[in-house]
C-alpha positions as CSV (number, residue, x, y, z in Angstrom):
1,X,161.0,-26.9,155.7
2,X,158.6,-28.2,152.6
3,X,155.8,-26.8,154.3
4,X,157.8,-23.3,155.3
5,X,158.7,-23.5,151.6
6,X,155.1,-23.8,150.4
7,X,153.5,-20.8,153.0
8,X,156.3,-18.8,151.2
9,X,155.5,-19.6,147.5
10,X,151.7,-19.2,148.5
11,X,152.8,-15.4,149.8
12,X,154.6,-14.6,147.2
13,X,152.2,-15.7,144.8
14,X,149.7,-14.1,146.6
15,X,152.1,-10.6,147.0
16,X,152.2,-10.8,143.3
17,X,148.5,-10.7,142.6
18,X,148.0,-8.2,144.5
19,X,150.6,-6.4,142.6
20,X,149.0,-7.0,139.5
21,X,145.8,-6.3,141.0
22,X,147.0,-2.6,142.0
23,X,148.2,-2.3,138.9
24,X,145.2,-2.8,136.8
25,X,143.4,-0.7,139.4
26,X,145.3,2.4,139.2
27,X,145.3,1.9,135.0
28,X,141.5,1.6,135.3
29,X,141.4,5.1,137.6
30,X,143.6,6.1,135.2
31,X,141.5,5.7,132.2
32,X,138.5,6.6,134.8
33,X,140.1,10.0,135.3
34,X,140.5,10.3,131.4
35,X,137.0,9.8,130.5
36,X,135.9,11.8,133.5
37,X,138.3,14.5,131.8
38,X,136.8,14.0,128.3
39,X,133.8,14.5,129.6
40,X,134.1,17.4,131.5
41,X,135.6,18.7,128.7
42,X,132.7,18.6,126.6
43,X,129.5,20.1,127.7
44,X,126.9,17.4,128.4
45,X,123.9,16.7,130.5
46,X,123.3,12.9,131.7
47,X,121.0,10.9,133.3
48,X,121.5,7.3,134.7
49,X,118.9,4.6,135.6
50,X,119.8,1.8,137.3
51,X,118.4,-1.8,137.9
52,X,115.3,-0.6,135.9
53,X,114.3,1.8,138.8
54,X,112.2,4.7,137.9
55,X,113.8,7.5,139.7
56,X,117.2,8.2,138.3
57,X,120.6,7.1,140.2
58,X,122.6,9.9,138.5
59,X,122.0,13.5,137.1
60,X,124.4,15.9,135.6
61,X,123.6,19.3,134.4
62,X,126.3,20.3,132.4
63,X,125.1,21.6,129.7
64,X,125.5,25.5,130.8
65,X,126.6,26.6,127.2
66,X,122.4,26.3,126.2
67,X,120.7,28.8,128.7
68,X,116.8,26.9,127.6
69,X,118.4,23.6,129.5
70,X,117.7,23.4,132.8
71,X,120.6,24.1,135.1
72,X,118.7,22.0,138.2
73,X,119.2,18.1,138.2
74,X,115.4,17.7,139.0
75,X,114.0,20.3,136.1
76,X,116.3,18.1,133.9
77,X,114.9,15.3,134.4
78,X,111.7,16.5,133.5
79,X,111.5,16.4,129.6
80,X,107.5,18.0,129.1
81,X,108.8,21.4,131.0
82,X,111.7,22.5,128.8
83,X,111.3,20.3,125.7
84,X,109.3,21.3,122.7
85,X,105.7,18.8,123.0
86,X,107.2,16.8,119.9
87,X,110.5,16.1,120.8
88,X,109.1,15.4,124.5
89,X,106.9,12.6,123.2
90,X,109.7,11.3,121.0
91,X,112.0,10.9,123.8
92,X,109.7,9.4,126.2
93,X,108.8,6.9,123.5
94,X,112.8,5.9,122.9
95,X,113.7,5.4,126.4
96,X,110.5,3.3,126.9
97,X,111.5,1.1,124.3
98,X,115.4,1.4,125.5
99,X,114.0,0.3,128.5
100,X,111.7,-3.0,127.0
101,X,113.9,-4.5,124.4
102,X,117.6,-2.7,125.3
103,X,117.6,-0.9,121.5
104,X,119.6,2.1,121.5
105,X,118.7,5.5,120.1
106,X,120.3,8.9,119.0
107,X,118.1,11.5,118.1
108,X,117.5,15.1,117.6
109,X,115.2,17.4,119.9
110,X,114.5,20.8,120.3
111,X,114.3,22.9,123.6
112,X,111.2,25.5,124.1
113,X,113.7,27.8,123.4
114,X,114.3,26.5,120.0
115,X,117.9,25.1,120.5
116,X,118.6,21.6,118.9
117,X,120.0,18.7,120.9
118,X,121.6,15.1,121.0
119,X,119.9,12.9,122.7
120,X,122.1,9.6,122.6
121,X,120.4,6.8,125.1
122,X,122.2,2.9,125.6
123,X,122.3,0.4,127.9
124,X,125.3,-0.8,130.1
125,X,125.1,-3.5,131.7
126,X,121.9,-3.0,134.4
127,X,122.0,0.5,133.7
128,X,120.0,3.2,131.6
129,X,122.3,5.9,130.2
130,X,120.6,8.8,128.9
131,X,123.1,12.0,127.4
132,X,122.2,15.7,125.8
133,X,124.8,17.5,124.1
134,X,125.1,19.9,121.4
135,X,125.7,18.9,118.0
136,X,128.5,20.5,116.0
137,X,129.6,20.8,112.4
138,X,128.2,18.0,109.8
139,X,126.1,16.1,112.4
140,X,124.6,19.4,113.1
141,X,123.4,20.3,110.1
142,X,122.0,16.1,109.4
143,X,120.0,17.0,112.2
144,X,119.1,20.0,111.0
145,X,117.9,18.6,108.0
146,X,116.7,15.6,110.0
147,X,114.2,17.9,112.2
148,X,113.0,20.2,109.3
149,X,112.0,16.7,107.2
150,X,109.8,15.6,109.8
151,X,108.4,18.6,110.4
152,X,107.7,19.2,106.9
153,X,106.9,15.4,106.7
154,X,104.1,16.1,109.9
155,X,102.7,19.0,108.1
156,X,102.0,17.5,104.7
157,X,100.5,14.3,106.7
158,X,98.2,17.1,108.7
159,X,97.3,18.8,105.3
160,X,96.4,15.7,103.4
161,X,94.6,14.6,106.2
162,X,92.5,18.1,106.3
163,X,92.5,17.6,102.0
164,X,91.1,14.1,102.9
165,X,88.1,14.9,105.0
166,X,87.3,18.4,102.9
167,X,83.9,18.2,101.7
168,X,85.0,19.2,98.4
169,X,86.7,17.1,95.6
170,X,90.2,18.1,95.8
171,X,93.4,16.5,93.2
172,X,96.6,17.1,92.0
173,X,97.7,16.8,88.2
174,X,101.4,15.8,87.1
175,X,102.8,18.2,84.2
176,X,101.2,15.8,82.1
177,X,97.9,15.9,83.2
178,X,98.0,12.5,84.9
179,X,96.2,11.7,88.1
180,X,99.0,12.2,91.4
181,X,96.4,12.0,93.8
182,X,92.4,13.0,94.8
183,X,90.8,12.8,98.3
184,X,87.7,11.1,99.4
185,X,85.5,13.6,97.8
186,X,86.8,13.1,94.6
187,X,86.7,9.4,94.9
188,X,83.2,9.5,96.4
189,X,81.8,11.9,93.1
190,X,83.2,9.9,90.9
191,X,81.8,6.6,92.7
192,X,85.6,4.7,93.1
193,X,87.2,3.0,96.2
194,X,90.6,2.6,94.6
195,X,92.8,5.5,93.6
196,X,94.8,3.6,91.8
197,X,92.0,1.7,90.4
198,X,90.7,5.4,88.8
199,X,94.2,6.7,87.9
200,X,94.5,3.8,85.8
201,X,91.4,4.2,84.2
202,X,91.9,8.0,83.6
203,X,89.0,9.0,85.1
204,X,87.8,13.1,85.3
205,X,85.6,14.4,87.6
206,X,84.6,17.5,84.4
207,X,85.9,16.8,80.8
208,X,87.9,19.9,79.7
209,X,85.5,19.8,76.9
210,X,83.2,20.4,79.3
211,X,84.4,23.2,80.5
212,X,84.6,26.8,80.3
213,X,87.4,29.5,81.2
214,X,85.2,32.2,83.5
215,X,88.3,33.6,85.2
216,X,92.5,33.6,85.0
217,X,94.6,35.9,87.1
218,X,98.1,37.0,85.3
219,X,100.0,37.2,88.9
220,X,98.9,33.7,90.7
221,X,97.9,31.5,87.4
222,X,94.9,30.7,89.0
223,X,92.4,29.6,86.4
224,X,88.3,29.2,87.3
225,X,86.3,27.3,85.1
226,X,82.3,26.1,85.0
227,X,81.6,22.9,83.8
228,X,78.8,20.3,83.8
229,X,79.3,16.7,85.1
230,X,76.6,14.0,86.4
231,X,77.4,13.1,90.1
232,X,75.0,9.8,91.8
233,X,72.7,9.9,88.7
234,X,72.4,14.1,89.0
235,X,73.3,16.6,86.6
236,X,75.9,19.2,88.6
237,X,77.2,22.7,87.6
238,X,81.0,22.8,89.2
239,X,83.2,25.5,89.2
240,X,86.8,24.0,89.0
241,X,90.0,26.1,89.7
242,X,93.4,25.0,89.0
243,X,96.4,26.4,90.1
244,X,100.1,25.8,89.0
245,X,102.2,24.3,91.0
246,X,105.9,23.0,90.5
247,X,105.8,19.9,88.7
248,X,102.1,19.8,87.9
249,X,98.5,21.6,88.5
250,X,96.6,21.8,92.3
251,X,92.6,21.5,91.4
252,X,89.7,21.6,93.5
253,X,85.8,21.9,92.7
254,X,83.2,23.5,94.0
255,X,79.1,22.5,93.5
256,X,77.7,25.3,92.5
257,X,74.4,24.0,90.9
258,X,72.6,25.6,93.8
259,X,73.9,29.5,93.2
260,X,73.6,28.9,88.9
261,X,69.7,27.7,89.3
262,X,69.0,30.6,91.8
263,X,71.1,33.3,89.6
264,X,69.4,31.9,86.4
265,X,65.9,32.4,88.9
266,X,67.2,36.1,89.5
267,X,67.9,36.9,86.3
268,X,64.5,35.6,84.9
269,X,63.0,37.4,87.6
270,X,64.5,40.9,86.8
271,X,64.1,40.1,82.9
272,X,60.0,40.0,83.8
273,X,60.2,43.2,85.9
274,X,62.1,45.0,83.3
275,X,59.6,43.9,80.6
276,X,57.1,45.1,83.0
277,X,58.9,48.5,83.9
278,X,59.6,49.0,80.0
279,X,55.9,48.8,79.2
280,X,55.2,51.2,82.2
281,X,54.6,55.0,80.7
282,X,55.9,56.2,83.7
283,X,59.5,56.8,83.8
284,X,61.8,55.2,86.0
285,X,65.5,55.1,86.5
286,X,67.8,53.6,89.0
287,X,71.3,54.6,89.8
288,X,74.1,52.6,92.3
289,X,76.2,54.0,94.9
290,X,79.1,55.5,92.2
291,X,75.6,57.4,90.8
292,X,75.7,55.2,87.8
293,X,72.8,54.1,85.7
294,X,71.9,50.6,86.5
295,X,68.7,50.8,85.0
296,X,65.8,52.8,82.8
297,X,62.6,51.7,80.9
298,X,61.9,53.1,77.6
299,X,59.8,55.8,78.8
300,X,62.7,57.4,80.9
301,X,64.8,57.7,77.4
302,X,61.3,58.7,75.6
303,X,60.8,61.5,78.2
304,X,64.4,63.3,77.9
305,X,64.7,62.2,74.5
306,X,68.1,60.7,75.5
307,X,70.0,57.6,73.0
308,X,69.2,54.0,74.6
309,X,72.8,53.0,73.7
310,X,74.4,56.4,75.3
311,X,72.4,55.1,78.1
312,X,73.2,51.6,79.1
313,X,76.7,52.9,78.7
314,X,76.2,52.9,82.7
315,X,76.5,56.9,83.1
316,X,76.5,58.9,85.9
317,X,73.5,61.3,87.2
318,X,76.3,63.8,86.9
319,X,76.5,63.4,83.0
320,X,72.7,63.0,82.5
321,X,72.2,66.4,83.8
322,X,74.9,67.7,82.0
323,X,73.1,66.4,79.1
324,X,69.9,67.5,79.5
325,X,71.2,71.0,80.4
326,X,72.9,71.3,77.0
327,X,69.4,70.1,75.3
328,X,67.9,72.9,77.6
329,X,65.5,70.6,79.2
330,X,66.3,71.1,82.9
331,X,64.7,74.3,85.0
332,X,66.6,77.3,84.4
333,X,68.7,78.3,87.3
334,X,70.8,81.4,88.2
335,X,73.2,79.1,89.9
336,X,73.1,75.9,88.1
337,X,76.4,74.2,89.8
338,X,74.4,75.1,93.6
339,X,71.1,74.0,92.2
340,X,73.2,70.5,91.1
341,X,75.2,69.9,94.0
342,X,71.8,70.0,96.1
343,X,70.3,67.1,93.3
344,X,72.9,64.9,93.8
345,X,72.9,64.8,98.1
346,X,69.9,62.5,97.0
347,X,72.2,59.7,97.2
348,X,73.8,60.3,100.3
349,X,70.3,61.8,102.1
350,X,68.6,59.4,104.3
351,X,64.7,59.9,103.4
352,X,63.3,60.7,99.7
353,X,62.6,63.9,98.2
354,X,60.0,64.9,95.9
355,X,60.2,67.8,93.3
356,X,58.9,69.8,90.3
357,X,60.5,70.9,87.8
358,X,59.1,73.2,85.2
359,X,60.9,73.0,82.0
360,X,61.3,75.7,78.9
361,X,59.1,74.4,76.8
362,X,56.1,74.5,79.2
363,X,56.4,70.5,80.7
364,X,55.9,70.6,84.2
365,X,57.8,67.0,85.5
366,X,57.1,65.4,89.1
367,X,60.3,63.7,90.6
368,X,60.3,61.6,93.4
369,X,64.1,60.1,94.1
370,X,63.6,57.5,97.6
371,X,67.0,55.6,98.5
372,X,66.9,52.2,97.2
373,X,67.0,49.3,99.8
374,X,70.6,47.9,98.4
375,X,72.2,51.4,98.1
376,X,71.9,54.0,95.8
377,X,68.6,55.5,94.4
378,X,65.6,55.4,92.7
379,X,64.3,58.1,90.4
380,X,60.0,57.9,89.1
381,X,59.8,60.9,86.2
382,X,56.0,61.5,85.9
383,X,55.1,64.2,82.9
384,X,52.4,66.0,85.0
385,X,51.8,69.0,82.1
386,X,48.4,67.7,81.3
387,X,47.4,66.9,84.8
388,X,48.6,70.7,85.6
389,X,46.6,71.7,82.6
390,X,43.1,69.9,83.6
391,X,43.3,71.1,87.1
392,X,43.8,74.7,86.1
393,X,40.9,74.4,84.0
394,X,38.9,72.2,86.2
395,X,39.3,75.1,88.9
396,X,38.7,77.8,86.7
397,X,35.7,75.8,85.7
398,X,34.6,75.6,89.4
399,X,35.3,79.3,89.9
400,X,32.8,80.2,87.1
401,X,29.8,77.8,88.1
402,X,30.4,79.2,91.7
403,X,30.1,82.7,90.5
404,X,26.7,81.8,88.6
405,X,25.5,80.1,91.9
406,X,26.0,82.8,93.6
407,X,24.7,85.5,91.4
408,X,21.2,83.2,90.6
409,X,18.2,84.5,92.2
410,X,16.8,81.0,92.8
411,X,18.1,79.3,96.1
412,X,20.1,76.5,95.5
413,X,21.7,73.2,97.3
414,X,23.0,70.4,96.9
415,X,22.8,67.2,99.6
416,X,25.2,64.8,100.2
417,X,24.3,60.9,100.3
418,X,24.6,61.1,103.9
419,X,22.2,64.1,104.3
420,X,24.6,66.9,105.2
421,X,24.8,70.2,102.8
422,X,27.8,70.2,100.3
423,X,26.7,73.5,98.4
424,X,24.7,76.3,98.4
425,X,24.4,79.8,97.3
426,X,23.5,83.2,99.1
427,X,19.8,82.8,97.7
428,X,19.7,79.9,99.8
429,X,20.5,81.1,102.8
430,X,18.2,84.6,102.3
431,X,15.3,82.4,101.4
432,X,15.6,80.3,104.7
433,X,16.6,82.9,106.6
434,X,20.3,81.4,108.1
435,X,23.1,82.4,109.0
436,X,25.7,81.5,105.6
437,X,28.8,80.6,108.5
438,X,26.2,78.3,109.7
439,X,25.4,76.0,106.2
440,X,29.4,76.6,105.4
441,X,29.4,73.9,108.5
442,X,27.4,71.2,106.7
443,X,24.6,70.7,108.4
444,X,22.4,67.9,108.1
445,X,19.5,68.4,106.6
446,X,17.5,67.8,109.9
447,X,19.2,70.6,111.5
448,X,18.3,73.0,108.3
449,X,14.6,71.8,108.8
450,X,14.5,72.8,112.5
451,X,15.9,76.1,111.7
452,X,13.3,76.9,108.9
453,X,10.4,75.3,110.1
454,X,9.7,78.8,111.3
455,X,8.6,79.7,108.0
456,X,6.6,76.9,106.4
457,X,3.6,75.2,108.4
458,X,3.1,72.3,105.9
459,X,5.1,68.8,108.0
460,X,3.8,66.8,104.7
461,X,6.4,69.5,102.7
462,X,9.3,69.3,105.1
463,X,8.7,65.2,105.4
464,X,8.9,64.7,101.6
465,X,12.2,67.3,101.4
466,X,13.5,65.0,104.4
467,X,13.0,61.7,102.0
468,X,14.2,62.8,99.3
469,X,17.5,64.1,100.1
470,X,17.9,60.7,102.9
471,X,15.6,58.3,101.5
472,X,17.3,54.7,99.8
473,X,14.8,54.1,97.8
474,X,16.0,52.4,94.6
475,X,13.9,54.5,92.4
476,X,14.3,57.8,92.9
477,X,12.5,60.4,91.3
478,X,12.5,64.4,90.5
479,X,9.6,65.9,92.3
480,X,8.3,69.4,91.8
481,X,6.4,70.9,94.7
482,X,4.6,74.6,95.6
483,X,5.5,75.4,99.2
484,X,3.7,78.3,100.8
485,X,5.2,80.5,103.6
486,X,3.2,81.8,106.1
487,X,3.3,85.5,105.0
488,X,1.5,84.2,101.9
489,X,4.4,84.0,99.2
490,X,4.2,81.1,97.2
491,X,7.7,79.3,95.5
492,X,8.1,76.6,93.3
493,X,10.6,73.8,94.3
494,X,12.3,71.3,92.3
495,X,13.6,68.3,93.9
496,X,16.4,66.3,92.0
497,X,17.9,63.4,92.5
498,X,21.5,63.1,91.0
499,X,23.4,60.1,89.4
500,X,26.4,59.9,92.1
501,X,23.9,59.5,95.0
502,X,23.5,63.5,95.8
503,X,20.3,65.8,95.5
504,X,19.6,68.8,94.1
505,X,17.3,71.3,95.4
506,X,16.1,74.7,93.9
């Protein structure tokens, strides 16, 4: 009986255990039905590891309401394909160190398709949870705030970094002047390590006494100044601009030693060809592109009797020779406004011109406009009324001493240096004997003997003509012969030789 007694107790103990036992199970599918519920009920995506394996044991893509989320458990799982680079990194690097030390992590990212996520990762028990969802309300707009101060965080890292490594000295200013910050390049011109060392000491790369307003726009604030500074033992020339900015003053400087020494070369340069140009009597005047007056000497002004200060006024070509019309020194002209539209295609013709203009009061003026090299063009005025007036008289003078050549009734000619006839007159040719289209030629004086040899049998005679028009004999000397012809006539000939080398013969 005892022992039926204990097998009974035993069952019955054992009947209620497993009563209690059924009971906490169904409570536990219970609650597992609830949660399964819960979560259904809010869209989710969720990946398990478990026992530290690298391929996951579980993968749900729920997260249908976000179209740039993957709807395939394998995509999902593979961050680099539909998470921006950033938030792909970041996430790798919090499940690795879920993974290491067991801390847990909540943290935004952003799809490729620019949607913001939860991503919530723990540890239970053996097991790697990783879950996506989508943030609502408040925690929404943390994250919000969360993403756009790391971004803006990452950007002013990547722009003091460029500031940094810039080549040029580059600072800010608080609203009171004092030093905020200054990259290497400032550190490195002013010789510091420490920029809190310099701060301190209230070091300036220029002195504002030291420097000079060049530029300010209205609109930005930007303000450009020049200053001088010594940098390494060297004196520098920078030119510093500083712009406004909200609680102080963004400055940066550039060296521009280089550009002042060559401009103050350039300018010395074109100060010694204007000195020159001024002191030329020739008149020149260049004009730019818009046809204004970038340049004239004094001789330009002198020769249209136009006002120096009118002048460097920078006028147009346009107004000039509306000017010079009014002072009636221009050529007349039937159609003036043709006759001015074809001056001014000079500055848009591709080769030069050259003109001359007679004026009313009896100047004649040579013009010669070429196109200057850095646009525009450039205009050489030569008075050429005395020139005109020499060569008319020159010529008439030439026309008269031909006409009393050609009336004498002594032959005469004149040899070259190089033996060949330059001039003769009709006598010349009748005395000889030749044809006149023959001498206009030039012959050489050998040629002239072999033609009239014919008439004088004396070789001494024709060898001392020969040697005295080619002869280089330093000292030459006028010789006056007889010749005899053979039909008896008898001529006296004068041999002279001229200063400029030529001979005269009569």
């Amino acid at each position: 009986f005892a022992a039926g007694l204990l097998l009974f107790l035993a069952a019955r103990r054992k009947a209620k255990r497993a009563e209690g036992l059924q009971k906490r199970i169904s409570e536990l599918e219970h609650r597992l039905t609830e949660t399964e519920n819960l979560l259904a009920a809010e869209p989710h995506a969720m990946i398990v590891w478990e026992g530290g394996e690298d391929a996951p044991s579980h993968v749900s893509a729920r997260l249908h309401v976000v179209s740039s989320v993957p709807r395939s458990e394998e995509k999902l799982v593979r961050f680099s394909e539909w998470l921006e680079e950033e938030s792909a990194e970041r996430l790798e690097k919090a499940l690795h160190g879920l993974r290491t030390t067991g801390e847990p992590f909540n943290i935004a990212v952003r799809t490729t398709g620019g949607d913001l996520l939860e991503a919530d990762g723990r540890a239970a028990g053996y097991s790697i949870v990783l879950r996506f969802r989508v943030p609502v309300g408040e925690r929404r707009a943390a994250m919000e705030m969360v993403c756009d101060t790391r971004r803006l965080n990452e950007q002013v890292e990547r722009l003091s970094g460029i500031l940094d490594t810039a080549p040029l000295p580059v600072w800010l200013r608080d609203a009171d002047g004092d030093l905020l910050w200054a990259n290497a390049a400032w550190l490195e011109a002013l010789e510091q390590e420490d920029l809190d060392v310099a701060a301190a000491a209230g070091l300036q790369l220029v002195k504002p006494e030291d420097m000079r307003l060049v530029h300010r726009d209205e609109k930005t604030g930007l303000s450009v100044f020049h200053g001088s500074t010594v940098i390494r033992g060297e004196k520098r020339i920078l030119e510093v601009h500083e712009m406004p900015q909200e609680g102080g003053v963004a400055c940066w400087a550039v060296d521009i030693t280089n550009v002042h020494r060559l401009q103050e070369e350039l300018r010395n340069h074109i100060a010694a060809h204007t000195g020159t140009l001024d002191r030329l009597l020739t008149a020149i005047a260049i004009f730019g592109q818009d046809r204004r007056l970038l340049f004239c000497n004094a001789a330009f002004a002198r020769l249209w009797k136009l006002d120096k200060e009118w002048l460097e006024e920078g006028v147009t070509w346009d107004e000039i020779l509306a000017r010079l019309r009014e002072m009636r020194s221009l050529p007349e002209q039937a159609d003036f406004r043709t006759w001015k539209e074809r001056q001014l295609e000079v500055f848009t013709a591709l080769e030069g011109r050259q003109e001359k203009w007679p004026l009313p009061d009896g100047r004649f003026i040579n013009i010669i406009a070429e196109p200057h090299p850095q646009g525009g063009v450039i205009f050489v005025f030569e008075d050429i009324t005395e020139k005109r007036r020499l060569e008319s008289s020159y010529k008439a003078l030439m026309e008269v001493q031909r006409e009393t050549l050609d009336n004498l009734y002594e032959a005469v000619a004149l040899f070259g240096t190089d033996g060949r006839l330059k001039l003769f007159n009709p006598s010349f040719a009748r005395f000889w004997e030749l044809d006149g289209e023959e001498l206009s030629d030039s012959p050489h004086i050998d040629r002239i003997i072999e033609r009239a040899r014919r008439l004088v049998d004396d070789e001494a005679w024709w060898d001392l003509l020969k040697y005295s028009v080619t002869g280089m004999s330093e000292r030459r000397e006028s010789r006056k012969v007889r010749i005899a012809l053979k039909d008896d006539r008898i001529y006296e000939c004068v041999i002279v030789p001229l200063p400029d080398g030529n001979t005269l013969v009569t």
